[in-house]
N, C-alpha and C positions, 0 to 999 in steps of 0.2 A: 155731296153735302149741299146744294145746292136746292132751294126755297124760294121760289116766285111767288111773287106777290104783287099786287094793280102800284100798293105805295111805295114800292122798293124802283129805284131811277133805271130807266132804260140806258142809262150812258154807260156804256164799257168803259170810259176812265174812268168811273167812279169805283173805288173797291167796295162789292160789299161784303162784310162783316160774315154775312150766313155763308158766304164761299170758302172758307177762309177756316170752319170749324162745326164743330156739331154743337156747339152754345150759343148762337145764334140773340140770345136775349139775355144781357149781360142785366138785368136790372134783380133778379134772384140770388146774386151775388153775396150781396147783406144782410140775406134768411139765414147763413150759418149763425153770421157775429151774432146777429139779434140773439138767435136761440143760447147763443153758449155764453151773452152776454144777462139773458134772461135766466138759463137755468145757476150759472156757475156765481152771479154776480162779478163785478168789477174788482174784487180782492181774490176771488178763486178764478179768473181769467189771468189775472196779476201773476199768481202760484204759478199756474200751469206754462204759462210764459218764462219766466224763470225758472222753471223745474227743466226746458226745453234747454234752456242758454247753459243751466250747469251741467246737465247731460254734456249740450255737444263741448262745453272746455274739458269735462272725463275724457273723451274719445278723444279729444287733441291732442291731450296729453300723454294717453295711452298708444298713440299712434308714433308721436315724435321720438317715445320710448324705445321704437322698437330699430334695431337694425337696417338702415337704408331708406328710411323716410326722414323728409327734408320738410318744417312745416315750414311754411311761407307766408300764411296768415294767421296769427291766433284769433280764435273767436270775437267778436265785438259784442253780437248779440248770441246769433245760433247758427253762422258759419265762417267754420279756417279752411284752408286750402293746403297739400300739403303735395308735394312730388316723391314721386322713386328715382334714388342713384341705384346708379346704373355702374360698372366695374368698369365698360370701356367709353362713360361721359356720353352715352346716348339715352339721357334721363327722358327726354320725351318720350320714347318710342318704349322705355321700361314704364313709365308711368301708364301708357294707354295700355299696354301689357297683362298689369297688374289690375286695371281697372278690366279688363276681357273677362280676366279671370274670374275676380271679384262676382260682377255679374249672372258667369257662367255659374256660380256656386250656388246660385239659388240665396245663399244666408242672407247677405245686405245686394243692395246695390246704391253705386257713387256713381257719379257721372264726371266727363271728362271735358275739361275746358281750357281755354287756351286765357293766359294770365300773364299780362307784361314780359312779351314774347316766350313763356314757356307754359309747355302742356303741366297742366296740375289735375287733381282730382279734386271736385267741390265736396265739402263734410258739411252737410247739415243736419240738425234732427229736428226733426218736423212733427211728427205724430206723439202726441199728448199722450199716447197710450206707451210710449220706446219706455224701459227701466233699465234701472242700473244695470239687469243679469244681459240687458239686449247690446250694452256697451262689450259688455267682458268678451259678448261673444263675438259682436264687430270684428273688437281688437283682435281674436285670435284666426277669423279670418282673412283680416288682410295678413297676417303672421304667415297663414298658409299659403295665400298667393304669392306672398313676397318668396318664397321657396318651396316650388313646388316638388 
C-alpha cells in the first residue's frame, strides 16, 4: 500500500497516512454528504437518518425478545450492543460463538467488541437501503445461531 512521492517526509518516525490504507487522500470524503445532501435535501437526509435509528430500535427490540440475549445498550441513535448467556456463565466465549456463526451464515454480519470488560456484539444499521423485511430476517438469524 505504499505510495512515494518527492513531498511525502523521508523520516521513518513520521507515519504516513498512505502506509496505513488504500485511501491515501482523505479529502473526497465529503463527495458522498454533498451528493446525498444535494440529491436528498436536508429534510430527506433528516428521513433517511431516522428511518436508520428506528430500524436499529426494531432489531433491539427484536433481539432482547428473544431467548438468551442480554441487551446492554439500547439504541441512542443507530447502535445497542447486546451479549449471549451462556448455561455455564461463559457469556464471552457464547457471544463470540454466536457472532462465528452469524457471519458464517452469510444473512447479516455483526462484529464483536469488547464493552466494559465483556465481549458484546455491536448492532448497528447503517445502509439506507436495510427495510423492515431485512430486520425480521436479522432477528430470525441470530434465532438460529443462538441454537443451532
Amino acid at each position: 500500500m505504499t505510495y512515494l512521492a518527492s513531498y511525502f517526509s523521508a523520516d521513518d518516525d513520521v507515519r504516513q497516512q498512505v502506509d496505513w490504507g488504500p485511501e491515501w487522500s482523505r479529502r473526497g470524503r465529503g463527495v458522498p454528504v454533498y451528493a446525498a445532501l444535494r440529491s436528498l435535501g436536508r429534510r430527506g437526509l433528516g428521513q433517511m437518518i431516522d428511518r436508520c435509528c428506528e430500524l436499529t430500535r426494531r432489531l433491539i427490540g427484536g433481539l432482547g425478545a428473544l431467548d438468551g440475549v442480554e441487551v446492554l445498550a439500547e439504541p441512542i441513535i443507530n447502535q445497542g450492543i447486546v451479549r449471549f448467556i451462556a448455561d455455564d456463565g461463559d457469556h464471552d466465549q457464547r457471544t463470540d460463538q454466536v457472532i462465528e456463526r452469524l457471519q458464517k451464515s452469510g444473512i447479516t454480519w455483526f462484529g464483536g467488541a469488547n464493552w466494559k470488560g465483556r465481549r458484546v456484539m455491536r448492532v448497528p444499521v447503517l445502509n439506507w437501503r436495510t427495510t423492515q423485511r431485512d430486520i425480521d430476517i436479522t432477528i430470525d438469524a441470530v434465532r438460529n445461531a443462538l441454537h443451532p
